[in-house]
N, C-alpha and C positions, 0 to 999 in steps of 0.2 A: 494332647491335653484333654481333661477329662472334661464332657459335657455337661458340668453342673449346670450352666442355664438352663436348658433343658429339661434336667431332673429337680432342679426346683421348682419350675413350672408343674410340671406334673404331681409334685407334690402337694401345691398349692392349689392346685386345683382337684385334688383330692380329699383336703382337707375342706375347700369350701360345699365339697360335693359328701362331706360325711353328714351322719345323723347327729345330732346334739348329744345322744347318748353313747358315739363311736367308743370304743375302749381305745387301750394304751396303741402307741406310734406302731410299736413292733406287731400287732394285731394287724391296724391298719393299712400297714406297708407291706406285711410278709410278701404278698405276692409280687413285691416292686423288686427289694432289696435282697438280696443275701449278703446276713451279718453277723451268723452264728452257725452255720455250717462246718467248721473248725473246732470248736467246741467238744472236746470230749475227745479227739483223736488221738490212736496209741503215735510214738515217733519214738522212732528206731533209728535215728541218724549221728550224724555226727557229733560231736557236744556244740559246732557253732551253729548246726541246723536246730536242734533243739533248741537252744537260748533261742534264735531267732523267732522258732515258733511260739514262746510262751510271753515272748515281748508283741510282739505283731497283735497276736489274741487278746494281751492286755489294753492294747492300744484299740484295737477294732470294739472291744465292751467299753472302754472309755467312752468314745465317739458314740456309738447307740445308746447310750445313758442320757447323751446331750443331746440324743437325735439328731444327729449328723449322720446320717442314713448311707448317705454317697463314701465317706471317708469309712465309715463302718465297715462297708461292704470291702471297699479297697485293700483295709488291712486285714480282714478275713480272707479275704484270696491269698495275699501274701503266706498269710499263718499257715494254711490250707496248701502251698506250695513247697513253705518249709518241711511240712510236716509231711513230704514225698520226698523230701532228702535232692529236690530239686533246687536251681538256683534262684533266687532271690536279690531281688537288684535294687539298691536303695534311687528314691523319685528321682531325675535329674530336673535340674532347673527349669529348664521348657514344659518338663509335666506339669506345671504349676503354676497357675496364673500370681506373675512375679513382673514387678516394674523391672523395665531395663537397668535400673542403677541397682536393682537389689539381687540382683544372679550374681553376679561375681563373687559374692560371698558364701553362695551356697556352692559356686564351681569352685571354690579353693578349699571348703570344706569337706568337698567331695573327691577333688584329688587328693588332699591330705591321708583322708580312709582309705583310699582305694592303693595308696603308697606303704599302706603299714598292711593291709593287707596282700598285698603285695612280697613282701618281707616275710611274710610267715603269721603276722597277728592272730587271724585264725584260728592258726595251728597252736599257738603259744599259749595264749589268752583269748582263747573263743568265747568265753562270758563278758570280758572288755569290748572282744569284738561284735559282735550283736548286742550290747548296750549302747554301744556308740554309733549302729546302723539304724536300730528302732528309733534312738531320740534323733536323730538326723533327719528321716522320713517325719516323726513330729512336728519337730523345729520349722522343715517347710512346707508342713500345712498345716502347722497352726499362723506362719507368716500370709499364707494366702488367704488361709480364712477369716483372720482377726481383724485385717484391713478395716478401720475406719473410713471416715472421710478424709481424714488425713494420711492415711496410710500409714499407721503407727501399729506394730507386732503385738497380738496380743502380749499378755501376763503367760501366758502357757506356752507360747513360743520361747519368751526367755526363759522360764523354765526348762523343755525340753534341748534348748541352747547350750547354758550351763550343764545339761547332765551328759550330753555330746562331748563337751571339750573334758570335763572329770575323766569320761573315758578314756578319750581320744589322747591325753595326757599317758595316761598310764599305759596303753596299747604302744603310743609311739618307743617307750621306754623298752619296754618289752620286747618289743618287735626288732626294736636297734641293737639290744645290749644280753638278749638273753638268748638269741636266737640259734649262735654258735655253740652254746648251752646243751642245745636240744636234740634229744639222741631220737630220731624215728625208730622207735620199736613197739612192739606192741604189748604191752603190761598184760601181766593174767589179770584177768577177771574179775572183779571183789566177789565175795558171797551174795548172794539172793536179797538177801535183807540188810545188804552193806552199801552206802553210796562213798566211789572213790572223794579221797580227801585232795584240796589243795597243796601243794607245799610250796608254795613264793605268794608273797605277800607284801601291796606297796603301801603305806601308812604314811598319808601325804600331812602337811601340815600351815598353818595359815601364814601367814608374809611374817617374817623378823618375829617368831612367836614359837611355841612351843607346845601350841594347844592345839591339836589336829583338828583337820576340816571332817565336817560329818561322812564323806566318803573314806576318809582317812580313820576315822574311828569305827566304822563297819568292817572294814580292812585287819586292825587291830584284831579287834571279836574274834574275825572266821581263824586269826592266827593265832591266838590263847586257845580256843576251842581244838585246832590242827597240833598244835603242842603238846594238851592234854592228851589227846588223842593216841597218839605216837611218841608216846615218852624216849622211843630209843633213839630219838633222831634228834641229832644234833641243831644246834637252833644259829646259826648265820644271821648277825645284822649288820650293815651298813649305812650309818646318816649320812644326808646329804645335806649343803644348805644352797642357792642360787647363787649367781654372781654380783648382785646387788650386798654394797660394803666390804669393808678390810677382811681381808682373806685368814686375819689373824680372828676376828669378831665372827666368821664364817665358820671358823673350825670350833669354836669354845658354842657356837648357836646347835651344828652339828652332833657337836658331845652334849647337848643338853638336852636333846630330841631322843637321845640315844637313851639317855638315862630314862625318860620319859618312859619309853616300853620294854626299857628292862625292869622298872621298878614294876611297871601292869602284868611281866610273865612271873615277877615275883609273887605278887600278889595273887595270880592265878594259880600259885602253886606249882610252876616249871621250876625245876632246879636248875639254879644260877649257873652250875657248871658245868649244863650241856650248853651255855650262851657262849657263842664267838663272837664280840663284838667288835666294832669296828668305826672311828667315826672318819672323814674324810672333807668336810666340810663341801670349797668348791670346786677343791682339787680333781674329783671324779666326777663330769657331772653326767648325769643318765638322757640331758638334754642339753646336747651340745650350745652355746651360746657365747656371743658377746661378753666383754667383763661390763658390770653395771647392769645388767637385762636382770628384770624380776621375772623369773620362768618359774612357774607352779610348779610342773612339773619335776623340779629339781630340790623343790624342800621337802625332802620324803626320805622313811628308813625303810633301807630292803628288806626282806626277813623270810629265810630260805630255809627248809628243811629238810636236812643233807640223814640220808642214812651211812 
């Protein structure tokens, strides 16, 4: 567990021992903290050590904005180990000063990760999978930190909460249903001045609705962008809807999700008859469940680009 008491004291007692005219935190503490050590380095790793290092980095300049000194430093090391292509292990619940009733939550959202990566996540979806590692490490220490007197999560905790499970959503899918997909080979190389493209794409959408969720609408983008891109590739979609309501209102919810982004690849200018589409309602569902279960994860259109 890490010694903040400690290192707030000592802060605190640096602050009461500055001059009236001390400059900015990061001045003042340079010599306490390392918080920006990371900063600037090349990474040459894998695409999940990568993602992890520019989430971590983003997380450790968050924290030193807010002069959280101690969690700064934390996730600069982290960035700083990503960025050696070494391993990285998100907080576990004892690293974190956490009421006894409040770890169970962070140990099941910890085995949930550690189960999809497990499976191959990773390897599949390394940008889901270090999205859903960084906001996790957030999530329990913005819960440790935010603590009132009541002991209520920050606003930033659920924050970093929600962007956990958006992930963690999409990874588990992936992880489960695409993984037998997935050929280990190793692709040539783009050109110099080319960054490889995606081609699967999960375009999630909000309960009994038709209007995608903002992670589901970014989704969308990088795949009109990935279409224009590689016009010769044929464009795979698949709706889904949950198992909440008639399986007949499921399939017609389905085909209207479907419609939804095939009219956006029209509009983007993909030609309609590179689209395979496909609607399936609850019949398929990418998140195995109960009949009646509202599962996020299962109101979503696949969208794959098959050469």
């Amino acid at each position: 567990m890490k010694t903040k008491s400690f290192l707030f004291g000592a802060v605190a007692a640096v602050i009461a021992a500055a001059p009236a005219n001390a400059g900015p935190l990061d001045a003042m503490f340079g010599g306490l903290f390392d918080t920006d050590t990371a900063q600037g380095l090349e990474v040459e790793g894998v695409q999940f050590s990568n993602a992890l290092y520019d989430g971590y980095l983003a997380l450790s300049e968050e924290r030193d904005d807010n002069w959280d000194l101690v969690d700064a430093e934390h996730f600069n090391h982290k960035a700083r180990t990503a960025a050696r292509r070494s391993s990285v292990l998100p907080d576990a619940p004892d690293d974190r000063w956490l009421r006894d009733d409040q770890k169970p939550e962070f140990a099941d959202a910890l085995l949930r990760m550690r189960k999809a990566f497990d499976r191959g996540g990773r390897v599949v979806a390394p940008q889901l999978a270090a999205k859903a590692q960084v906001n996790y490490d957030c999530w329990i220490e913005a819960t440790e930190a935010g603590r009132s007197v009541q002991y209520q999560p920050s606003t930033r905790g659920a924050e970093c909460k929600e962007a956990f499970d958006a992930a963690m959503n999409g990874l588990d899918a992936l992880a489960t249903f695409k993984l037998t997909d997935f050929q280990p080979y190793i692709s040539p190389a783009p050109a110099a001045d080319e960054a490889p493209l995606a081609s699967s794409f999960l375009v999630y959408f909000n309960f009994d609705s038709t209007v995608a969720t903002d992670a589901g609408r970014q989704s969308l983008e990088e795949a009109l962008a990935a279409a224009q891109a590689n016009d010769a590739s044929t464009v795979r979609m698949v709706a889904h809807a949950d198992r909440s309501g008639a399986v007949d209102y499921n399939q017609a919810l389905s085909q209207r999700r479907l419609s939804v982004v095939m009219e956006a690849m029209a509009r983007a200018g993909v030609d309609v008859g590179r689209i395979v589409p496909d609607a399936v309602g609850e019949t398929q569902s990418l998140i195995p469940t109960e009949d009646g279960v509202r599962e996020p994860g299962n109101r979503v259109v696949e969208i794959d680009l098959v050469q």
